[in-house]
N, C-alpha and C positions, 0 to 999 in steps of 0.2 A: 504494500500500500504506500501511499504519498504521503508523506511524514509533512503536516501541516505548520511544522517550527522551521525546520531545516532542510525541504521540499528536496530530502533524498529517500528512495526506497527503504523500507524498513519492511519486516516479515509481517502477516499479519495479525499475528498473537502478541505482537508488542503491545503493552499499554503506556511505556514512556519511551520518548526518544533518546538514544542512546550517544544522542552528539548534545543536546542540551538539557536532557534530562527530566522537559517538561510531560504532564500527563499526555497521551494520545487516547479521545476518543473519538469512537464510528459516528458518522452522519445517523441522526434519530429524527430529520426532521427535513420541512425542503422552507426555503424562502418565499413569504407571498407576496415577493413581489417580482422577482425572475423565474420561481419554480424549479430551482437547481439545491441541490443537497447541498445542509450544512451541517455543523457539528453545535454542540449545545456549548462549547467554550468559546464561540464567534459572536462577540456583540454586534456587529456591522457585518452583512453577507459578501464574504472576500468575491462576489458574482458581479454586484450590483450595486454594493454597498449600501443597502438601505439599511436600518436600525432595525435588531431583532427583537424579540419578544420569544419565551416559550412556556406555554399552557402544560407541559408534558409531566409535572413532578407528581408525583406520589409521593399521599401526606398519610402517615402512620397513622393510627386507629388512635384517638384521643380519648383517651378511656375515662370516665366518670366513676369514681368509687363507691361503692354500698354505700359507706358510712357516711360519705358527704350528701348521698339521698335521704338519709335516714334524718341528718342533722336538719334537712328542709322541713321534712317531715313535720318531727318534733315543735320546731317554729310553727309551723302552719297551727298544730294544734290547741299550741300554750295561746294563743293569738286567738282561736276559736274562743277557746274556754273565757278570756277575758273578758269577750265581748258577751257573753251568754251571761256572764256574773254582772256585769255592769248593766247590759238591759233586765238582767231580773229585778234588780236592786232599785233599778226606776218605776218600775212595775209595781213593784215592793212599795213605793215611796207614795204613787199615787192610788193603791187601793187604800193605805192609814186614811187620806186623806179624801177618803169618799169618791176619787174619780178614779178613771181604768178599769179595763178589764177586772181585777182582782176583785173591787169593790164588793161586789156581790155576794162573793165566796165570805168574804171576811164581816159583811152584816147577819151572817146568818148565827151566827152564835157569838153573841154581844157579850155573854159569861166568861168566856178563852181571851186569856192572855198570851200574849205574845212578848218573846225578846228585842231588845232595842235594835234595830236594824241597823242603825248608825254605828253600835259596839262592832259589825262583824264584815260588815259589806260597804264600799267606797260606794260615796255621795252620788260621784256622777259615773255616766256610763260609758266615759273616755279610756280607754285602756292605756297605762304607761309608756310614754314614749320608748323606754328603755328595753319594754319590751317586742318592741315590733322588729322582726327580725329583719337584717341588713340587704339591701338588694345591690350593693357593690360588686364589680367583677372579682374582686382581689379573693384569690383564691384561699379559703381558712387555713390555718395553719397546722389544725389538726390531721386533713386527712392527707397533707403535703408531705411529713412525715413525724418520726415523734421525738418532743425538745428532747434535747440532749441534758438542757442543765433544769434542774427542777428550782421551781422558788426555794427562796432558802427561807428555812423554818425559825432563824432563829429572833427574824426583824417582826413574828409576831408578839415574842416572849419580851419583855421590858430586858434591858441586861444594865448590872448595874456598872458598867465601862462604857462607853462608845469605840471602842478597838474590839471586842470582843464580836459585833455586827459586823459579818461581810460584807463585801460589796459584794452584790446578784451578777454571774456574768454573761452579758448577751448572748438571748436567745440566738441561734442560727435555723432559719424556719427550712430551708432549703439541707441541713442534714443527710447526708447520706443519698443525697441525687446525681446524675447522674448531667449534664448538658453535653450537648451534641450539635453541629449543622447536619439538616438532611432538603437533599434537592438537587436537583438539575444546576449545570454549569450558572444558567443566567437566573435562576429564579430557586434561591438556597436560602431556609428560614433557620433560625435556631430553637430548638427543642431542648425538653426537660423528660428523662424517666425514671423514677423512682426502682433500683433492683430489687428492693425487699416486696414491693404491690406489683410491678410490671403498669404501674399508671404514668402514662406519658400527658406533657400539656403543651401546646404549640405556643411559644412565648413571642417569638418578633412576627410581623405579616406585614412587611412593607415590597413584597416582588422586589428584591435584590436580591443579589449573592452575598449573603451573609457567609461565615467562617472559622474555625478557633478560637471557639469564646470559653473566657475563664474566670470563675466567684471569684467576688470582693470576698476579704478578711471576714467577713460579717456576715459576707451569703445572700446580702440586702440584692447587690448589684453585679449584671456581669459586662465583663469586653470583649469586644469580639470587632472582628476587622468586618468592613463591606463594599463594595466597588458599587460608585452613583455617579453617574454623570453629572456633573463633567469634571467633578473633584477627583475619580479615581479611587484607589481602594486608603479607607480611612480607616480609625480608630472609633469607634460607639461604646457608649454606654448605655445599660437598660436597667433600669429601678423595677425591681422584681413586685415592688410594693405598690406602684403606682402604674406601672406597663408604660412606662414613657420613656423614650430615648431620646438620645444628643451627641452631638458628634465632639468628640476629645479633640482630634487632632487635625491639624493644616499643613500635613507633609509635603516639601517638594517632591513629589516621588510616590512610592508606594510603601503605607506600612500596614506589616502582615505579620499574624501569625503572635497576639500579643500575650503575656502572661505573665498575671497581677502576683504579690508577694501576701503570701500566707501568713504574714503576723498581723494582729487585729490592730486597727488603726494604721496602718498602714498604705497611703496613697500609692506606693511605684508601682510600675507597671513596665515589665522590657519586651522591646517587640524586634521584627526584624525589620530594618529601613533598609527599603531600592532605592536608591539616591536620584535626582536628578530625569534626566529623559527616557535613561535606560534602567533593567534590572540588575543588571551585568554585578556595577556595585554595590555589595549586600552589608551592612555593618549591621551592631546590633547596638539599640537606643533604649533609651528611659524617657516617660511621662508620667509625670505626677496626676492625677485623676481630677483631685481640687482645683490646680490653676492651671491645665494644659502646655506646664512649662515642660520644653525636651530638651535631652540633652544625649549628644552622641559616645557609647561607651566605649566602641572595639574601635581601628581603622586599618581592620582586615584586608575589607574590598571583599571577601568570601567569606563571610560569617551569617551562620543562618542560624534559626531555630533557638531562642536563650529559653530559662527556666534558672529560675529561684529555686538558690538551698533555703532549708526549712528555716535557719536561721537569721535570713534577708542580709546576711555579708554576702554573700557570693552571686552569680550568675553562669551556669552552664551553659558553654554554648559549643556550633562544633564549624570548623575554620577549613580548608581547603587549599593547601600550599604545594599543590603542582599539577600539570594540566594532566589528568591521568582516561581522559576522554579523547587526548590525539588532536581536538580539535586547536591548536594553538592558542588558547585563552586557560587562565585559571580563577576558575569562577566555582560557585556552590552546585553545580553537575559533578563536580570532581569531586572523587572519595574524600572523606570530612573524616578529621581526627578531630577530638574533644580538650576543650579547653574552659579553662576556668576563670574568670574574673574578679576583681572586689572593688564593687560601682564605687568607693568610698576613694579609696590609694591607686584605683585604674590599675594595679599592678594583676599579671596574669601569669598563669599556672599552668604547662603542659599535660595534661591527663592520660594520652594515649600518643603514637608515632609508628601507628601502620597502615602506609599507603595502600595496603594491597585489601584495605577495610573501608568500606562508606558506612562508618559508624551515622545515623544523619537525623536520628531523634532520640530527645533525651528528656530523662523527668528523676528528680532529686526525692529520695525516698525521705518520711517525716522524720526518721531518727537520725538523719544524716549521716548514715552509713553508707550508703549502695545510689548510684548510679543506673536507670533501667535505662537500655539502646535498644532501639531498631536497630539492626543492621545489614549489609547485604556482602559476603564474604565469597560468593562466586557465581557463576553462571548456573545456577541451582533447576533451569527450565530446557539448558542446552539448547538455545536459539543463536546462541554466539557473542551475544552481549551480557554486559554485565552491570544492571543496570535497577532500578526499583524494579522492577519485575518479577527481582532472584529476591526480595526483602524475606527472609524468613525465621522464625522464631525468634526469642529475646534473650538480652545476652548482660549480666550485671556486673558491676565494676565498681571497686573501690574509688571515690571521691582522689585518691593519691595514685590511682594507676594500677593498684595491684587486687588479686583475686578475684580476676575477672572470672564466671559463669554462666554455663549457655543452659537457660531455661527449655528445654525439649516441648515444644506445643504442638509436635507432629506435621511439621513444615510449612507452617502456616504464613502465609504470607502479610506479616503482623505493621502498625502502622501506629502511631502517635498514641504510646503507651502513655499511663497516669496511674500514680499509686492512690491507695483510699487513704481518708485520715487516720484508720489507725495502722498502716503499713502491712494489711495484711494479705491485701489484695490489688490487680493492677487491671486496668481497664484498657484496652484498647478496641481500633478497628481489625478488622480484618478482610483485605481483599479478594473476592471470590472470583468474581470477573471485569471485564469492561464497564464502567462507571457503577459497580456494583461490591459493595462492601457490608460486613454486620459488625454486629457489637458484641465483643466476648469480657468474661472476666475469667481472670484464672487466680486461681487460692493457690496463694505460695505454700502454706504448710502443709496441703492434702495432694495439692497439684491437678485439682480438678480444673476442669474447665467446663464453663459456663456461657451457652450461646443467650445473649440478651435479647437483642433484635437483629431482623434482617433476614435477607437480601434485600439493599436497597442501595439509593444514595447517602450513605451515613457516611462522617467526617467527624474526624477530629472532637472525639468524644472526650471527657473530663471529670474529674468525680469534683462536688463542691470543698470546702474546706472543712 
């Protein structure tokens, strides 16, 4: 087939081009406006050049839980009953006083006494505002998942210190989920799934290519990169509390691929910046969240993909220092060894030095022990290249370089791994076919593996904090 980056032949069980590395997918669609096949990564039909559009995504089953119907439920009821107490009590009010309905019943034995209806029943037939249940979108927080830190007991008890009273530490409503992009090249939302319920929620719906979105400290908010005409691909933010989003950043260039620091209060955020007109040079940057100030951290020229140690000194990232694609450039297509950073003293740290490895994703386990890679260590499909297409299984590495480990997932061709909070599990994609990937976890101490969703277009999946 006609390799659409580098318009040389390539076999056609390629899904990336083996001269610049980027994704290859099949025509799924034709242009209406010349009628000639294009591919769902063409925003302009290379025919005709008109602006595309694609209707073609498949959106996961947004599933609604028992207990969030139940919780309707129960509102609908306690709401009935108030209003049944409140008109009876009116009813009540006006037979004492000789009119209503009731009157009747209540002249016929003028001997019976009755209890004060004021002692046990409200005056009017207004139901509490406090109880009318909420019709806000924001989804409760109970059936989302469940708090981690409970109210603390002791700010009910008087104590006779004030040291002795904790401070309560924030809730994180989003707990133990799961964010992901899923969709088509031009039209990619970002989604939420819950592993312990299997209950997914569609979180962004603006028709853009959304992408590697990752919680705030807090879990309030996530970032995630998007390409919008005619700004390009930016940095976003989305307030999980209120479903509003806004654009962070005003990059010359393209920034991709961002991921926020895990300690609470915590504004940074490292992404990876295409500098200038082209993609060619790739460094890796910081934004503060609060005041959209950047600042540039490597100057690689070939540095892709960072990730935050759990302790917020460091940044992993992985660098590319020799053209080992033949095509006389050395850019991030070329095999990536892993390198370390400290955003504070800029001073950096060799982690690995084997060309003959495209180590080229990485995620910082929470005890800051271990290092989890993608990686792709040979032509593992025998098509002659060697290239993401061979990515297979996961491979862990000491933060210093040593005791590295090849996680066995049975040749899986694994993709933008993420540990959970308590490091006991690691989430990734996995590519099945042409633009088609699922969502696994594997338990490190049992070594099971776990298919979550999929086949579909799933990307760049992430556990919250």
């Amino acid at each position: 087939m006609l390799c659409p980056h580098c318009h040389q032949e390539h076999p056609d069980t390629a899904r990336f081009c083996p001269v610049t590395g980027q994704e290859i997918l099949l025509p799924t669609s034709f242009c209406p406006n010349c009628g000639q096949s294009v591919q769902h990564e063409w925003v302009r039909c290379p025919h005709c050049a008109a602006i595309l559009r694609s209707d073609l995504m498949e959106t996961p089953p947004i599933q609604t839980s028992s207990m969030e119907r139940s919780r309707w439920l129960v509102w609908v009821g306690i709401f009935a009953l108030v209003a049944i107490l409140g008109f009876g009590s009116l009813f009540w009010i006006q037979a004492q006083q000789g009119e209503g309905p009731l009157a009747g019943i209540l002249d016929m034995s003028a001997s019976a006494t009755l209890p004060a209806v004021e002692t046990t029943l409200p005056l009017t037939p207004t139901p509490e505002p406090t109880r009318t249940p909420s019709l806000t979108p924001t989804p409760p927080p109970p059936t989302a998942s469940p708090t981690l830190t409970p109210s603390p007991t002791a700010t009910r008890t008087p104590s006779p210190s004030p040291t002795i009273t904790p401070t309560p530490a924030p809730t994180l409503p989003f707990s133990g989920w799961i964010v992901y992009a899923y969709g088509e090249e031009i039209n990619r939302e970002i989604y939420s799934i819950n592993p312990a319920t299997g209950e997914q929620r569609q979180l962004t719906s603006n028709t853009f290519m959304d992408e590697a979105p990752s919680f705030s400290p807090d879990n309030s908010q996530i970032v995630f990169a998007s390409f919008r005409n005619p700004d390009g691909w930016e940095l976003y933010l989305y307030d999980l509390d209120t479903g509003t989003e806004q654009q962070l950043t005003h990059f010359e260039g393209q920034a991709r691929f961002p991921q926020w620091s895990s300690l609470l209060g915590d504004d940074r955020i490292v992404f990876e910046g295409r500098e200038g007109n082209t993609d060619v040079i790739r460094n890796i940057w910081m934004v503060h969240a609060n005041s959209g100030e950047m600042e540039r951290l490597t100057n690689g020229n070939a540095d892709a993909r960072p990730g935050w140690s759990p302790d917020g000194n460091q940044v992993v990232f992985g660098r590319a220092l020799s053209d080992t694609t033949g095509d006389g450039k050395v850019t991030t297509a070329d095999s990536l060894d892993i390198f370390v950073i400290e955003p504070v003293t800029s001073q950096e740290t060799r982690v690995t030095n084997t060309p003959g490895n495209d180590d080229f994703q990485y995620t910082w386990s929470p005890d800051g022990q271990w290092i989890a890679i993608a990686s792709v260590r040979g032509d593992t499909n025998g098509d002659g290249f060697k290239n993401l297409d061979d990515s297979e299984d996961l491979y862990l590495i000491h933060p210093d370089g040593s005791g590295e480990q090849h996680l066995d997932l049975g040749g899986k061709n694994v993709f933008s791994p993420d540990w959970s909070p308590d490091g006991n599990k690691l989430v990734m994609t996995v590519s099945v076919s042409s633009g088609r990937s699922e969502i696994w976890i594997y338990e490190l101490a049992s070594s099971n593996l776990i298919r979550l969703a999929g086949p579909g277009p799933f990307y760049h999946a992430e556990f919250s904090k």
